[in-house]
N, C-alpha and C positions, 0 to 999 in steps of 0.2 A: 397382297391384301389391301382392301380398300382400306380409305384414312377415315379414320375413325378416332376424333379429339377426345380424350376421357383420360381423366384422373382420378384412380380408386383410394377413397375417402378411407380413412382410418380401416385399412385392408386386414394388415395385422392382428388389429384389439379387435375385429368384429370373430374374424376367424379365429383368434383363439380363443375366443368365449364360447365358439360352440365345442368347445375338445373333442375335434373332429377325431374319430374311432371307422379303423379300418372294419366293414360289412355291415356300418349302419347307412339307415335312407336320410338324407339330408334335401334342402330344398334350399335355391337361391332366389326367393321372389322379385328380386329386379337384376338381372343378369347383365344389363349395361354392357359397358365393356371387355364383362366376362374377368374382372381383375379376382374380383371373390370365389365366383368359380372356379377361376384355376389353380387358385389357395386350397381352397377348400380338396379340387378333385388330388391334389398332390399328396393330401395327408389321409384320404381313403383308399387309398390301394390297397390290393387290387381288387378286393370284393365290395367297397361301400359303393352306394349308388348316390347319383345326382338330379335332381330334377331344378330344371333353372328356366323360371319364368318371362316372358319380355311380351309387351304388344308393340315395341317397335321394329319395325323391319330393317334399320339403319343397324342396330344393337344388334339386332338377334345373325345378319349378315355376316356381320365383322367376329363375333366372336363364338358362330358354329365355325369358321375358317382357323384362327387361333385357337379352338380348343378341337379342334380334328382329329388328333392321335388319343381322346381319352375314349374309350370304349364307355366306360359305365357311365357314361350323362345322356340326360336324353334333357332336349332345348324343346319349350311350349312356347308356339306363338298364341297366348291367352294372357289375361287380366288376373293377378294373384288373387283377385278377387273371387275366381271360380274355382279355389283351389282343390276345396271339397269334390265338386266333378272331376274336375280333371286328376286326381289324386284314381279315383274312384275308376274312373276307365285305364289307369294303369294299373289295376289292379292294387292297390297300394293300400294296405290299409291303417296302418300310421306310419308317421314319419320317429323313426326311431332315433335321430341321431340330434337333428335338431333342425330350423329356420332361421333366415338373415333377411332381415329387409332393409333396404339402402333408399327412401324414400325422396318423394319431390323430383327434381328435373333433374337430366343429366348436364356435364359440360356441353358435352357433343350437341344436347336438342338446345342449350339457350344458347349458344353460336353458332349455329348454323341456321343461315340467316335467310333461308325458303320457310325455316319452320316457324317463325314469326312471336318467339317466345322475346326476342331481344328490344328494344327501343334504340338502340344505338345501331344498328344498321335496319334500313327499310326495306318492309316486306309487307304481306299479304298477313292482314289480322289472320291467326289459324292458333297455337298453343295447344294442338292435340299430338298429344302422347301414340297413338293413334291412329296413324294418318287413314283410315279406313274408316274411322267415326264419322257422322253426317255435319254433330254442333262441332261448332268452331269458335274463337272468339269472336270472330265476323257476328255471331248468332248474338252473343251476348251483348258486344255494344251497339248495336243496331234494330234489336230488336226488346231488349229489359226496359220496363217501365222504369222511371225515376226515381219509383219509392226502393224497385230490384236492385235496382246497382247503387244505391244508399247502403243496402243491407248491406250485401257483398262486399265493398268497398271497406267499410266500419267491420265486418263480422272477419274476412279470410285477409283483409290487407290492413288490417287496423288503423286504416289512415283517418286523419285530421278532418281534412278537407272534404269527406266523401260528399257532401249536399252539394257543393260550391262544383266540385267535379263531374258529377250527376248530371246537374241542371246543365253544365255547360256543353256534356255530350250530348244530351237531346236536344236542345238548341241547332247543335252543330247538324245532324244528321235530318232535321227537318229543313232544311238548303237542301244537305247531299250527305248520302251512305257516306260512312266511315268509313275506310277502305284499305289503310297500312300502319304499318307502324307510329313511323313516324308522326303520321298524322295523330293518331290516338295520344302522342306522348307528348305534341306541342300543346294540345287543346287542357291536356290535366295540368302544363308547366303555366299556362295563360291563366288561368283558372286558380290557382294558389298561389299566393304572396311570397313573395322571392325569402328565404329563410335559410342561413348558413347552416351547409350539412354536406356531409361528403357523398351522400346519396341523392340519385338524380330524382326529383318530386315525382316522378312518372312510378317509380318500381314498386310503392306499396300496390298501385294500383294493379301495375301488370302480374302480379303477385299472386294479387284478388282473383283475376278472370283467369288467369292458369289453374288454378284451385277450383274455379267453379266451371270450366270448359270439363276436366279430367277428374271431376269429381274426389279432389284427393281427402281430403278432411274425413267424408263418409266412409270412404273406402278403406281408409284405414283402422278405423271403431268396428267396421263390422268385419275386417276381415281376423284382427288382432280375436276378438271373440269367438269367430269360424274355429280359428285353429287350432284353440284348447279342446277341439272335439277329436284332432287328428294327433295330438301331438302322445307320444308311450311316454309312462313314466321316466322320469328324469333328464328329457329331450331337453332343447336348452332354444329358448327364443333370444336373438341377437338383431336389435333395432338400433339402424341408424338414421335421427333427425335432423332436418335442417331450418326449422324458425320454429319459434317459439308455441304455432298453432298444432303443430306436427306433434311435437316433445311434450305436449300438455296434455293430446289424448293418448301419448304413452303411457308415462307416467300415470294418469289419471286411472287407464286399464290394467295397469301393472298392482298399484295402489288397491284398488276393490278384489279382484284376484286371488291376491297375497294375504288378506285381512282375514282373521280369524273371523270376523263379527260385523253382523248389518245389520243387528238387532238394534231399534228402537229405546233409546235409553231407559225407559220405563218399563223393559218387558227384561222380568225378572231369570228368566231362562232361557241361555239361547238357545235357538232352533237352528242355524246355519250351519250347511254343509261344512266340509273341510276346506281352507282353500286349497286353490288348483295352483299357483306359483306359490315361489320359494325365490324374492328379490337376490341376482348377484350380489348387484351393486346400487344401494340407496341413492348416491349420487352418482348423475353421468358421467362417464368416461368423455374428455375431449382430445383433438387434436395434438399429437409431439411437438414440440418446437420444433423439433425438425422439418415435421411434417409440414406448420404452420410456414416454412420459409419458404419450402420446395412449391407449396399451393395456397395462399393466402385466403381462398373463400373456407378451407376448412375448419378454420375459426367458429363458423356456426354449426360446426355438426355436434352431434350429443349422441353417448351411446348409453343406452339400457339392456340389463341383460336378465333375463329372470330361468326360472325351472321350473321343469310342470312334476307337483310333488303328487298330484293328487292318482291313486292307485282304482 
């Protein structure tokens, strides 16, 4: 089996929120390293089905080989994003058991150092999820107006500094194309006033252009919506985030969803459907201390789990 770096983030808490049930349809939207998958396919035997989605062909390689002996999965190389179609051409008409989404980048793509997610080893701007996509980060810092990667920078990387780092990438690139990593991560460290922090000045940025190469922010508001159209009563959505932009359009979609009411406070009768969730858990679930020793980035992940009550 090829090497394939990955470590499955709170595997346990995600997969037993969905109380996987032997002969239901269950759905893994980021398949990674197949750790949730093989959780999951363990406690549906032998009649529940899997569908485990990946657009990386690194992912999708290593863990059609590791998960080889489970007959009921079937592996999409597509974008959770289409899950409606693809749902639709498997003939599937809901997902009866429940969905997991394990969001943002894996280990494997921000160390592995051709894919150019890292600042700490150099490589070729790229940060696609992807590798069959045309944009790249190449596209973004080389070709965004000033006022673009102001947005970007302040909106998906919440950083400080975005004007001071803006102006000094187009500066840079009207000499000569940006072109690696490194280069991209000396030009943001130049650019921002030396300030004590255990994080290296560079990563709100590369943060920023991974979010806006892989479109993740969007993709997750409308897919999280998609698939209250697919989901059977009492199916169970299992979300796991990793910063704080991720966790906010959960919660946020989780929150209006669940809410009896969107009536206008002045309008004396509501009119609002039922809602469609039924909140597990108000507050997210994080990482074990155990977990936190064994892997120290899981500190940021956040789980949300809700139920779709609406009949």
């Amino acid at each position: 089996m090829q090497e394939f770096n990955h470590y499955t983030v709170m595997k346990h808490e995600a997969v037993d929120a969905l109380n996987c049930q032997n002969g239901l349809i269950y759905v893994d939207a980021t398949l990674g390293g197949g750790g949730h998958s093989e959780l999951i396919l363990q406690r549906i035997q032998p009649d529940g089905k899997l569908i485990s989605f990946d657009i990386d062909d690194d992912a999708i390689n290593y863990s059609r080989e590791k998960l080889k002996d489970y007959k009921n999965l079937t592996i999409v190389k597509d974008s959770y994003t289409n899950i409606k179609k693809v749902l639709h051409d498997l003939n599937i008409d809901k997902i009866t058991g429940g969905i997991l989404f394990d969001l943002g980048a894996s280990y494997h793509q921000l160390t592995k150092q051709e894919r150019g997610f890292s600042f700490t080893k150099d490589a070729p701007l790229d940060m696609r999820f992807n590798k069959d996509a045309d944009f790249s980060a190449y596209d973004v810092v080389n070709s965004y107006s000033e006022e673009d990667l102001v947005r970007i920078f302040s909106e998906y990387g919440e950083e400080h500094f975005s004007k001071r780092i803006a102006k000094a990438i187009v500066a840079k690139r009207h000499v000569k194309s940006i072109d690696t990593t490194l280069e991209l991560a000396q030009i943001v460290k130049d650019a921002t006033p030396p300030i004590k922090s255990r994080i290296h000045p560079a990563t709100r940025v590369f943060q920023a252009i991974r979010i806006e190469v892989n479109n993740e922010l969007k993709n997750i508001k409308n897919t999280l919506n998609d698939v209250l159209d697919l989901l059977d009563y009492g199916a169970i959505i299992s979300v796991i985030s990793f910063h704080s932009l991720e966790d906010r359009i959960v919660k946020e979609q989780f929150k209006y969803h669940s809410a009896k009411c969107h009536c206008p406070k002045e309008q004396l009768i509501c009119t609002c459907e039922p809602p469609k969730l039924e909140l597990i858990n108000k507050k997210p679930i994080t990482a074990s201390e155990e977990e936190l020793r064994l892997n120290p980035p899981s500190r940021s992940a956040k789980l949300r789990v809700a139920r779709f009550i609406k009949k």
